[in-house]
C-alpha positions as CSV (number, residue, x, y, z in Angstrom):
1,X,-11.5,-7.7,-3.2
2,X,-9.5,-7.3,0.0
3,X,-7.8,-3.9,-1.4
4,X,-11.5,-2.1,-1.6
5,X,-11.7,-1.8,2.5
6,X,-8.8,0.5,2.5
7,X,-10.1,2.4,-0.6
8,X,-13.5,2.9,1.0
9,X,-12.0,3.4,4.5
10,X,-9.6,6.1,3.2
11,X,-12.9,7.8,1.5
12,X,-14.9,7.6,4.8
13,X,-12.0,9.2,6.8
14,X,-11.6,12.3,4.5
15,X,-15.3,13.1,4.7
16,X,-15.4,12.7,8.4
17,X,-12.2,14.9,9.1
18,X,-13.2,17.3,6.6
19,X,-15.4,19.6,9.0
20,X,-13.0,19.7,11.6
21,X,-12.0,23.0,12.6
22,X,-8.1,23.5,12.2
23,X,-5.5,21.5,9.8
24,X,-3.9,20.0,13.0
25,X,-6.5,18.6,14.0
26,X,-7.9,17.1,10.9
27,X,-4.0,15.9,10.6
28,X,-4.3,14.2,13.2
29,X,-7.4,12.3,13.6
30,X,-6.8,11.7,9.9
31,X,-3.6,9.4,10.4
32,X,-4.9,7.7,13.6
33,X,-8.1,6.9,12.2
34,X,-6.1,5.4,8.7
35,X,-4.1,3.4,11.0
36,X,-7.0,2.2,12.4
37,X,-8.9,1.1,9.6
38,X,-5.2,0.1,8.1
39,X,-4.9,-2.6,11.1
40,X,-8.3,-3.4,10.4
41,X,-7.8,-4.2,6.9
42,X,-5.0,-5.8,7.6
43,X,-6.9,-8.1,9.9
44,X,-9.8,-8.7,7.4
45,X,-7.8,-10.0,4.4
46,X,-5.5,-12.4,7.0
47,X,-2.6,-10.5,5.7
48,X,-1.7,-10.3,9.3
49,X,-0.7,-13.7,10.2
50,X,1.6,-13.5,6.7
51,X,3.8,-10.4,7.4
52,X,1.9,-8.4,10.0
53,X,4.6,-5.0,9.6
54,X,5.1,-5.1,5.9
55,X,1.1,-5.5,4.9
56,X,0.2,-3.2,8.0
57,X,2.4,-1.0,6.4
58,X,0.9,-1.3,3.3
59,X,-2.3,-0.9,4.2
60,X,-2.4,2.0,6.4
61,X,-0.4,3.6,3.5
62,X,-4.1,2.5,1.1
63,X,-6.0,4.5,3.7
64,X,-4.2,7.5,3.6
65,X,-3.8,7.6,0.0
66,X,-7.2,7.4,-0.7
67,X,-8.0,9.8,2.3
68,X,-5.5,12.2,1.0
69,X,-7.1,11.9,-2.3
70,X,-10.7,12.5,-1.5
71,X,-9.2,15.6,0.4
72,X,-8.0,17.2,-2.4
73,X,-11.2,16.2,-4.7
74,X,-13.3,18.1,-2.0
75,X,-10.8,21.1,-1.6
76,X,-11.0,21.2,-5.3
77,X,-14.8,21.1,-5.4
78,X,-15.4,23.8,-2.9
79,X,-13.0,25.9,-4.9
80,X,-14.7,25.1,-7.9
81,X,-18.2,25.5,-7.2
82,X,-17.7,29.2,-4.9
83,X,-18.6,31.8,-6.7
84,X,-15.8,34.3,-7.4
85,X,-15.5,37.8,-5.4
86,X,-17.8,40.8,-6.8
């Protein structure tokens, strides 16, 4: 139960970095916000006061998994769905 935070985080974070404007950007707010919600997972399951580096680690790495993920499902959608050129 304590792995479907990340899971769910990493999912949030795609969607809200997907309309940003340039790659950088999204880049960017994409790994500070999965290091954010890592920490926060990390916190929530008490994994912290066990091995705070190795499951902070670990957990950062859940959201951007499933961030990176849910990216490519979108990218893939969009491609799908457009119509081709006339």
């Amino acid at each position: 139960m304590h792995e479907f935070f990340p899971l769910v985080a990493g999912i949030m974070t795609a969607l809200l970095v997907q309309p940003l404007p340039t790659a950088k950007l999204r880049l960017v707010v994409l790994v500070l916000l999965s290091t954010v919600f890592g920490a926060i997972a990390t916190v929530i399951s008490g994994e912290i006061f066990v091995n705070p580096v190795a499951y902070l680690v670990f957990d950062v790495g859940q959201v951007l998994l499933a961030a990176g993920a849910t990216m490519l499902l979108v990218a893939w959608l969009r491609r799908w769905r457009t119509p081709p050129p006339q």
